[in-house]
C-alpha positions as CSV (number, residue, x, y, z in Angstrom):
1,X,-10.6,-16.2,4.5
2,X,-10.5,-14.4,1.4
3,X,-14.6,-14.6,-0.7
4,X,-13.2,-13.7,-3.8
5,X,-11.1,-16.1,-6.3
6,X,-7.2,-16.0,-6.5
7,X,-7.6,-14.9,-10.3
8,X,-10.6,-12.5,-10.0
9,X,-8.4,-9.4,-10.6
10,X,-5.5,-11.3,-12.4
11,X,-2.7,-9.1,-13.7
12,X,-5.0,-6.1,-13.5
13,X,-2.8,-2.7,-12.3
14,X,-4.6,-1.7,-9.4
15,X,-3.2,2.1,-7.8
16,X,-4.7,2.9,-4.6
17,X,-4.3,6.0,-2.7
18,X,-4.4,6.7,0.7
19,X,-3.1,3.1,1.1
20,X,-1.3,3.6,4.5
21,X,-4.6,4.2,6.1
22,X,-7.1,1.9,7.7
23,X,-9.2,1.3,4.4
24,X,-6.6,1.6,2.2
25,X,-4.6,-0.7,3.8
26,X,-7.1,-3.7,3.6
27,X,-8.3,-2.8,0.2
28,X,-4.5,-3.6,-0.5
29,X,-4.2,-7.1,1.0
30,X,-7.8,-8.0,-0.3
31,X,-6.7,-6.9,-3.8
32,X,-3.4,-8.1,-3.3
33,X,-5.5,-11.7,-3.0
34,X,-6.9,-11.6,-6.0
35,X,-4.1,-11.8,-8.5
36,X,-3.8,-7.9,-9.3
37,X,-0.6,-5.7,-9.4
38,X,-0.8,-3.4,-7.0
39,X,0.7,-0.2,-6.7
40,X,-0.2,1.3,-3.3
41,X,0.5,4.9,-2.4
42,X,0.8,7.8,0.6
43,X,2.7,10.1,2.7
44,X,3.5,8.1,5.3
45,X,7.0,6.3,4.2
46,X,7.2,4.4,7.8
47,X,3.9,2.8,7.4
48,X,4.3,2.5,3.4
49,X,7.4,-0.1,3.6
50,X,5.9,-1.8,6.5
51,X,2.7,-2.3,3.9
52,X,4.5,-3.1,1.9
53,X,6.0,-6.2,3.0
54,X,2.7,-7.5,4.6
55,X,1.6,-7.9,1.1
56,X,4.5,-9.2,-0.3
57,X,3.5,-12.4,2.3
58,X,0.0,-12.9,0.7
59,X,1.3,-12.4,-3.5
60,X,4.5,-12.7,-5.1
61,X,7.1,-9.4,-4.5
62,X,6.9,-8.6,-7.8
63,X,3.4,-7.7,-7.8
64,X,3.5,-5.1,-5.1
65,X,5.0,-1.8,-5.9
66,X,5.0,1.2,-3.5
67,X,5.5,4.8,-4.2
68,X,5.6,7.4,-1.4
69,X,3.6,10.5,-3.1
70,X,1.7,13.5,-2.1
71,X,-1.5,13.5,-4.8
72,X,-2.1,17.3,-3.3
73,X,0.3,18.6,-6.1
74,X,0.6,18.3,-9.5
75,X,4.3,17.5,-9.8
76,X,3.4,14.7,-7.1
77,X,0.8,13.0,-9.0
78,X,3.1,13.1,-12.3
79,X,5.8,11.2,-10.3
80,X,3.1,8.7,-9.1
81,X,2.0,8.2,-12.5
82,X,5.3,7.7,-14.2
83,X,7.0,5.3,-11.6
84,X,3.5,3.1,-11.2
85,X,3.4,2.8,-14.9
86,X,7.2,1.9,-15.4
87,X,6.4,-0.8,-12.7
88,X,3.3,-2.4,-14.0
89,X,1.8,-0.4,-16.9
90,X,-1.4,1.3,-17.6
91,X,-3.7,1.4,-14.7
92,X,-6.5,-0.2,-15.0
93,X,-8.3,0.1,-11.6
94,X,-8.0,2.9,-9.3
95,X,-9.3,3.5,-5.9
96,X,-9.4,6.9,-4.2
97,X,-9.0,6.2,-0.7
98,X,-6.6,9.1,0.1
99,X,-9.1,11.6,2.3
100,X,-9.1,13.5,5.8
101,X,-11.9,14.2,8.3
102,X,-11.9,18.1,9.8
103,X,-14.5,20.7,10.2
104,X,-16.8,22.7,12.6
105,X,-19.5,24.7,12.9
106,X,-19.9,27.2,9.9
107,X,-19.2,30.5,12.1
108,X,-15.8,28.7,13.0
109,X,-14.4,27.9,10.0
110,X,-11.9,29.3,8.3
111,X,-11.7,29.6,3.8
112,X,-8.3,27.6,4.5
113,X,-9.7,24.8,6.2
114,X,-12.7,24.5,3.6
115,X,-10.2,24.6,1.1
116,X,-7.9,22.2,2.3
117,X,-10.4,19.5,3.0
118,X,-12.0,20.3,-0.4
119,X,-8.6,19.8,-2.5
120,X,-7.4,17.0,-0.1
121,X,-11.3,15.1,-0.8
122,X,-12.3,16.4,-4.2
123,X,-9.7,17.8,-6.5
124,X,-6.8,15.7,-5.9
125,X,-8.8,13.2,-6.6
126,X,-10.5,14.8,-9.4
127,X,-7.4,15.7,-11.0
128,X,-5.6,12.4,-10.3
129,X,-8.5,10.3,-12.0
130,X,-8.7,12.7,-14.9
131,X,-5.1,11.9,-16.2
132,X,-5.6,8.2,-15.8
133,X,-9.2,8.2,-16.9
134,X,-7.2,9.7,-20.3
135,X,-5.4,6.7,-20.7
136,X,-8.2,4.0,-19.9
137,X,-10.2,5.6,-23.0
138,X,-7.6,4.7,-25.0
139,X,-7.9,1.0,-23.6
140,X,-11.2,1.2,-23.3
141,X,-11.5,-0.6,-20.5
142,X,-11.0,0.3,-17.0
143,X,-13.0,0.7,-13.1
144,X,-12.9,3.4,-10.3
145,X,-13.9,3.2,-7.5
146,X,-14.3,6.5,-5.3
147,X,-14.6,6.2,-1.4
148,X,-17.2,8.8,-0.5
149,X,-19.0,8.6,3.0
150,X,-22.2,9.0,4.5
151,X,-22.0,12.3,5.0
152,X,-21.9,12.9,1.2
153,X,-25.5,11.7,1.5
154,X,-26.6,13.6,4.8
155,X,-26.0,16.7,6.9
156,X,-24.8,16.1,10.2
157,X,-24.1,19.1,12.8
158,X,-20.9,20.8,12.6
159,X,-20.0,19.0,9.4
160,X,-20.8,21.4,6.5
161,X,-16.8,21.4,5.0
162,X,-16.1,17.2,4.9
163,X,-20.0,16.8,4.1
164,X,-19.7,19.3,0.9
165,X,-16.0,17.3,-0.3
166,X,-17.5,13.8,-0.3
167,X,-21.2,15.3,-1.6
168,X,-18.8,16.7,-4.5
169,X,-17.4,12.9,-4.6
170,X,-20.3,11.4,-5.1
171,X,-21.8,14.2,-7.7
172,X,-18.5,13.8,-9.1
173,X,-18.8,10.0,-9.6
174,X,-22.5,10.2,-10.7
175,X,-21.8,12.3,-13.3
176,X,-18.7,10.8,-15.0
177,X,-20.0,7.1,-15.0
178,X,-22.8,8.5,-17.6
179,X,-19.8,9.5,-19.5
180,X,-17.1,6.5,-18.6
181,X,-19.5,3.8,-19.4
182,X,-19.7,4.6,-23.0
183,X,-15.6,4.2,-23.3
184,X,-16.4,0.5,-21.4
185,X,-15.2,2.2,-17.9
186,X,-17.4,1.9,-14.7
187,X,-16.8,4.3,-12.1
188,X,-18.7,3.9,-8.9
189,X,-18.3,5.4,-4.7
190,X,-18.6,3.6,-1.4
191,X,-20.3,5.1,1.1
192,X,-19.3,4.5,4.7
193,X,-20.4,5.4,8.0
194,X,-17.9,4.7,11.2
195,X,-15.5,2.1,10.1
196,X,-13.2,0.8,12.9
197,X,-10.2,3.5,11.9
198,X,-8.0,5.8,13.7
199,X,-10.4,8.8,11.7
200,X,-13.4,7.6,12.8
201,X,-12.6,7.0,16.5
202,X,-10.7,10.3,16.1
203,X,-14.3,11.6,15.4
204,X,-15.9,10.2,17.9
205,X,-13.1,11.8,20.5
206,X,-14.3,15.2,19.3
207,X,-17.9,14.3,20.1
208,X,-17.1,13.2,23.3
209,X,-15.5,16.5,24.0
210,X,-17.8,18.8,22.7
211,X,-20.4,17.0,24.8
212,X,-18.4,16.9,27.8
213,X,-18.8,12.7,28.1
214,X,-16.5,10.2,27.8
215,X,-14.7,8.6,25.2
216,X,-16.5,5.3,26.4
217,X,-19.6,6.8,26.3
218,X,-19.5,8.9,23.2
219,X,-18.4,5.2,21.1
220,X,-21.7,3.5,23.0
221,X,-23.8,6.3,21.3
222,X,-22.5,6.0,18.4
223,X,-23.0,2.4,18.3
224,X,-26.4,2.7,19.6
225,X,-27.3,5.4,16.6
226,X,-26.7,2.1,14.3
227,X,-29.1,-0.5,14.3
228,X,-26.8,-3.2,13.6
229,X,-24.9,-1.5,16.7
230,X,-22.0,-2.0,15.1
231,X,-19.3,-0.4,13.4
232,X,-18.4,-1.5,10.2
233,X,-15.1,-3.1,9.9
234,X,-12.6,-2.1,7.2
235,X,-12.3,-5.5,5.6
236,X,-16.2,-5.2,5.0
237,X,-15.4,-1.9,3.2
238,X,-12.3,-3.2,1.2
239,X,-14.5,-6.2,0.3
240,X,-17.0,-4.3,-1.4
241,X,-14.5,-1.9,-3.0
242,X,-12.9,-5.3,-4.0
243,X,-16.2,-6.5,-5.8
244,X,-17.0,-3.4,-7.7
245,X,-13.1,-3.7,-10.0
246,X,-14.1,-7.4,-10.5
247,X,-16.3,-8.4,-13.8
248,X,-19.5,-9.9,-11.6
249,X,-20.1,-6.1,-11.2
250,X,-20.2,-4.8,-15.0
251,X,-23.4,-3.4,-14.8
252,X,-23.3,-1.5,-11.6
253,X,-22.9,2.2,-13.1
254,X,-22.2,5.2,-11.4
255,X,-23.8,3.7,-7.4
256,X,-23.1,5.4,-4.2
257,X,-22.8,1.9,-2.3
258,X,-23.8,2.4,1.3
259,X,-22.0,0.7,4.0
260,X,-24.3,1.7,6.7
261,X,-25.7,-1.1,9.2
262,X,-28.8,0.1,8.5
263,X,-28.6,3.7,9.4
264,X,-29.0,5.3,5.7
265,X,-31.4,3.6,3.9
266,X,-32.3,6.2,0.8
């Protein structure tokens, strides 16, 4: 059951990236809920069409619009741009859900692999916002919301390349909500810790293995680390996302929003 109303985002263009993935995925049907147009994009054309017509059974067809686009380039994010804004218009809510996990130890890694994760995290991103942060001035009205992690709060071991790209997301967001706010645009990050995705359990496989235990016993740790002793779920996540594009959040400006079940509480 849906918490928000069927009008909250009415006829506001919503883009999101890395829609094909766990979060992205249900920050698509929540939105999709909640009157918006939404223009979901990834790389993954398989899982793209099959998203797409899982929304078209919660809206109307003509308010779901997908795009298959790689943000890592510029010539990619100009085609995103043009086709989402032939479908629906200006956009007027983004969500930058597109990211990937990777990493080691600092003597292991590699300038590539820092790189990669840092332009897949941060600049894409970065560079996707800035050309339609350009237009929302002009509108003056418009939200982002960034999805950052807990480990853009923290250090955890082996972690120093993802933990610097989502600590530049979340400097990132700081930073330009100072600015946005004045043009009437709110730009704000969600903060997760393990959500219930194919990344996440993918991390916790790599624990297990450097550790030499089980899968089974590497997810009971990791459960056990939160004091809820859960994992957060990804609706839970695409709710909040959902709450910060509506209007009954104007005044929250520039927050890293933890999602965290209690085991970040700074």
């Amino acid at each position: 059951m849906s918490i928000f109303s069927k009008e909250a985002l009415l006829d506001q263009h919503i883009l999101i990236t890395g829609a094909t993935g766990g979060i992205g995925s249900e920050t698509a049907k929540t939105i999709a809920k909640m009157g918006a147009k939404v223009t979901i994009t990834g790389r993954n054309k398989k899982r793209l069409v099959q998203l797409k017509t899982e929304l078209e059974n919660v809206t109307t067809k003509d308010k779901i619009h997908a795009i298959e686009a790689d943000i890592n380039n510029e010539q990619g994010r100009l085609n995103l741009l043009t086709k989402s804004e032939e479908a629906f218009g200006i956009v007027s809510g983004l969500v930058n859900s597109a990211g990937i996990t990777g990493g080691t130890v600092v003597e292991s890694l590699s300038e590539e692999e820092v790189e990669h994760i840092m332009r897949v995290n941060y600049f894409s991103a970065f560079s996707l916002t800035q050309s339609i942060y350009q237009k929302m001035i002009k509108r003056k009205h418009g939200n982002i919301v960034n999805i950052a992690s807990l480990s853009g709060l923290r250090g955890t071991y082996g972690n120093s390349a993802y933990a610097a790209s989502k600590f530049a997301v979340i400097g990132w967001t700081q930073s330009m909500a100072v600015e946005a706010i004045r043009h009437n645009i709110r730009v704000n990050a969600v903060c997760p810790g393990f959500v219930d995705t194919n990344m996440a359990r993918g991390i916790i496989a790599k624990k297990a293995e450097r550790n030499q235990i089980s899968y089974k016993t590497a997810m009971r740790n990791a459960k056990n680390s939160i004091p809820s002793g859960e994992l957060t779920t990804t609706l839970e996540v695409a709710n909040t996302i959902a709450f910060l594009l509506t209007d009954a959040a104007k005044n929250i400006v520039g927050e890293s929003v933890k999602i965290s079940g209690g085991s970040v509480m700074r």
